[in-house]
N, C-alpha and C positions, 0 to 999 in steps of 0.2 A: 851514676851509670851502672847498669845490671850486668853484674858477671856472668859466668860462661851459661852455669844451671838455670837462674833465672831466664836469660833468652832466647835459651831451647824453650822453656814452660811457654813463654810470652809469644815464640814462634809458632808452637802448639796453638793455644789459643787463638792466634788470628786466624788459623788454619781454618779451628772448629766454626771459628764465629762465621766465617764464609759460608760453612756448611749449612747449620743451621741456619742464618739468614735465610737461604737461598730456596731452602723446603718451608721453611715460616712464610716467608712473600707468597709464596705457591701456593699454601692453603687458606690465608688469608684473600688472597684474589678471589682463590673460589669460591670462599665461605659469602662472598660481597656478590661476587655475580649470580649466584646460587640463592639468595635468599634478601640482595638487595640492601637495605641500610637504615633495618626499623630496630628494636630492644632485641627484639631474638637473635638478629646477628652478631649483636656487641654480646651479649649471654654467650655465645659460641665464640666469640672472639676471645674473649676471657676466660674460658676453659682452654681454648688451642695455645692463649699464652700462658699459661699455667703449666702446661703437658710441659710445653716447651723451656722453663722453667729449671722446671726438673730434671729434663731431661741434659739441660746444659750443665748442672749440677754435678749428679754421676758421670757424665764425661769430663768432665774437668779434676774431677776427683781420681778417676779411671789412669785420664794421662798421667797425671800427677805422679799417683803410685806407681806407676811405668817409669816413669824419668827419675823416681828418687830409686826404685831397686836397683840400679845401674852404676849405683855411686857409690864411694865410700862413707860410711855413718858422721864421719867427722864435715866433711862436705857439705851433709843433708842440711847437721846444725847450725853450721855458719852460714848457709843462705835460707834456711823455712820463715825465716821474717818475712825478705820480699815474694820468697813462695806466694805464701800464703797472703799477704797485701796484694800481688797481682790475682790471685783465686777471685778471690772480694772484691776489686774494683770489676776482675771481667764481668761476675755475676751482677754487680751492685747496678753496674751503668746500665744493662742491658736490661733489668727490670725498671728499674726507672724510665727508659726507652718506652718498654712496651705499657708501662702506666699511662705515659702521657698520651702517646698511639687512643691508648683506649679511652679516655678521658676525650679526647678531640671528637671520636666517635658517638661517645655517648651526650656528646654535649647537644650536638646535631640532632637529635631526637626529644627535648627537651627537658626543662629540668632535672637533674639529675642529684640524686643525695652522695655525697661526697665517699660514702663509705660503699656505695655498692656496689663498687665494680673494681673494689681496691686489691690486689695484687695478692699483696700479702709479704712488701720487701723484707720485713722485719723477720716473719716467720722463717724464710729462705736462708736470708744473712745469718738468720741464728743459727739454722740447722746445718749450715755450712761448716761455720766456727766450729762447731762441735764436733764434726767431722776430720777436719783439718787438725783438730787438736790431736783425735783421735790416732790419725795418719802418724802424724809426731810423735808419740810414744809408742807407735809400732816401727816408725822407719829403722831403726839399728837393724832389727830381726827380719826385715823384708827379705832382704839378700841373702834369703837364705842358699837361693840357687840362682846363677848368674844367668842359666840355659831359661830359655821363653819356651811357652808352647805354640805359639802361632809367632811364626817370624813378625815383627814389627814392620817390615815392607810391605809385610802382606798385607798389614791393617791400611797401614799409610796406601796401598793401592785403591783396596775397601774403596774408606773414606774418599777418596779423590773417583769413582765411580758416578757418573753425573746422574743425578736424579730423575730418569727418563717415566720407566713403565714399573720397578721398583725400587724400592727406599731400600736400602743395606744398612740404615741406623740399627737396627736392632740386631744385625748378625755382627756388625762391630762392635759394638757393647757384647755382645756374648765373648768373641774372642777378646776381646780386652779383661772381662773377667775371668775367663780360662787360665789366661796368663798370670791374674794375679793370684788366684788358688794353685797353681801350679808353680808359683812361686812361692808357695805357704805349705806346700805339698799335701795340698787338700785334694786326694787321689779320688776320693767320691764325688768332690764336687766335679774333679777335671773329667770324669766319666758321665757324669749326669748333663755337664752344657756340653760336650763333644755329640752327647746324643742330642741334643737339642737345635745342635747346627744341622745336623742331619735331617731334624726333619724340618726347619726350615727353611731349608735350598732348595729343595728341590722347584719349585712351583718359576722360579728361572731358568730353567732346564725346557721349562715346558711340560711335565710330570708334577704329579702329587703325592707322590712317596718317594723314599732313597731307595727303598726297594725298586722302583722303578727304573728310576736313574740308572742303579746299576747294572740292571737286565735291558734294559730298553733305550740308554741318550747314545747318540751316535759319538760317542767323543774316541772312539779307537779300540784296541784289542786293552793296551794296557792301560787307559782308564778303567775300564771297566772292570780288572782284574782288580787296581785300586779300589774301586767304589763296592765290588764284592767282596772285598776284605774287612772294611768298613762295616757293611752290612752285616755280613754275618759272624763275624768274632768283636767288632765291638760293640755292638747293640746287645748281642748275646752276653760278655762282659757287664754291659752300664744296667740290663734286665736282669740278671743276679744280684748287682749290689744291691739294687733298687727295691725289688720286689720280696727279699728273701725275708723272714720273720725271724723275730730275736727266737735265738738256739743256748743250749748249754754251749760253747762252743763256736767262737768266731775267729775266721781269720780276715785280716784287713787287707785290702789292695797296695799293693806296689805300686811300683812306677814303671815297672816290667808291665802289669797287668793292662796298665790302663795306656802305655805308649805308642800312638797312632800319629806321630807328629808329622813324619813324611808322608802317609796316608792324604791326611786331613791336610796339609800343606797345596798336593796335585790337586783337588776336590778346590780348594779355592781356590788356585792358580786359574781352573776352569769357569768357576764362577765368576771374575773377574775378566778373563779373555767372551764369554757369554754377556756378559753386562756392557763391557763397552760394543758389543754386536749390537742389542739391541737397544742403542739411542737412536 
C-alpha cells in the first residue's frame, strides 16, 4: 500500500496522463486524417510519440521535484524507492503503449523490419534513471526555500485548461521550472523564464507582444497597471542580466531584484479566466 507521498506522486501522474492522452489522441487523429494511413504517416506518428515521450518525462520529473521540495529530507528517503518505481512504470507502460500503437500501424502498410519504428524504451528508461538518481542526491538541499514562485494552484489551474485553440503545455513547464530555480535561488534563471512567460502569453490575449497586452487587452485599469510593471521594470531587469558583457566588476541579482510574484500571479490568473473564455 503507497503512503501518503507516494499518492500525491501517483495522483499527479494520472492527472498528467489525462493530459497528455488527450492532446496525443488529437494530433494523432489529425496526423490520420490529414495524410491518411501510408509510411509517411507512421514516420510522423513516431516523431509525435517521441516529442511526447519526452515531454512526459520532464513533467514527471518537474512534479516530482515539486512534491519532494515540500518535505522533509528524511521523508524524501524512506519513500524515493516507490518514487521512483512509480516514475518508471508511468513512463515504462506508456511507451510500450505507444510501441505497440505504432507497430499495429506500421504492420498495416506491409512488411515492416522490426527495428524501424522502434521507440527507443531502453534509451528513455535510461535517461530517466539517471535523472532520478540525480534528483536523490540533490533532494536534502531542494528546500532550500519553502516559498514557490508561481502558486502551485495556479499551475494545477494551467494544467486543467481544456485544450481548445491553445495548448498551455509549454507555459506549464516554464512555471514549473521557475519554481524549481527559484527554489535553488537561481535569480538569473528565475528572470530569464519570467521573461519568457511574457512573451509567450500574449498571442491568448489576442495580441503579439506583452507590450501589447499591457497598453492595449481590455482586462481593467488595474491589470493594466499590473502588466506595465511587468513590462517595463521586469524586462528592463531580465535585458541587464541577460544582455550585459563580462566587466571588472559584478554584482548578482537578489531576490528583491527579480520578485514579480504577485505581478506574474494577476497575468495568469487572467490567462487562465481568458482560456476557459475561449473553448
Amino acid at each position: 500500500m503507497l503512503t501518503e507521498l507516494p499518492s500525491k506522486f501517483a495522483a499527479l501522474l494520472d492527472a498528467e496522463k489525462h493530459r497528455f492522452d488527450r492532446a496525443l489522441g488529437e494530433d494523432l487523429r489529425e496526423l490520420r486524417a490529414k495524410y491518411g494511413s501510408g509510411s509517411h504517416t507512421v514516420q510522423l506518428m513516431q516523431q509525435r510519440y517521441e516529442a511526447d515521450i519526452e515531454e512526459r518525462s520532464s513533467t514527471l520529473l518537474a512534479k516530482l521535484s515539486r512534491l519532494i521540495a515540500s518535505v522533509p529530507a528524511r521523508e524524501i528517503r524512506g519513500n524515493k524507492p516507490d518514487l521512483d518505481r512509480l516514475a518508471q512504470g508511468w513512463l515504462q507502460s506508456h511507451i510500450e503503449d505507444c510501441q505497440s500503437n505504432l507497430n499495429e500501424h506500421a504492420r498495416r502498410i506491409g512488411p515492416v523490419n522490426p527495428d524501424q519504428y522502434d521507440l527507443g524504451r531502453d534509451r528513455f528508461l535510461n535517461a530517466l534513471e539517471v535523472e532520478l538518481s540525480l534528483l536523490s542526491i540533490t533532494a536534502p538541499s531542494v528546500a532550500t526555500s519553502t516559498e514557490v514562485f508561481v502558486d502551485p494552484a495556479r499551475i494545477d489551474e494551467l494544467s486543467s485548461l481544456p485544450v481548445a485553440k491553445f495548448d498551455v503545455s509549454r507555459l506549464v513547464r516554464l512555471c514549473e521550472e521557475l519554481n524549481l530555480c527559484f527554489s535553488h535561488r537561481c535569480f538569473y534563471a528565475v528572470a530569464f523564464i519570467t521573461r519568457a512567460i511574457l512573451d509567450h502569453i500574449p498571442t491568448i490575449f489576442g495580441l503579439k507582444t506583452f507590450k501589447e497586452v499591457a497598453s492595449n487587452y481590455n482586462g481593467g485599469k488595474s491589470f493594466r497597471e499590473v502588466a506595465s510593471h511587468l513590462e517595463n521594470v521586469s524586462r528592463k531587469v531580465s535585458d541587464a542580466l541577460l544582455h550585459r558583457p563580462m566587466s571588472d566588476s559584478e554584482i548578482l541579482p537578489t531576490l528583491t531584484q527579480v520578485d514579480v510574484r504577485q505581478q506574474l500571479d494577476t497575468v495568469l490568473g487572467e490567462v487562465i479566466r481568458t482560456g476557459r473564455r475561449k473553448v
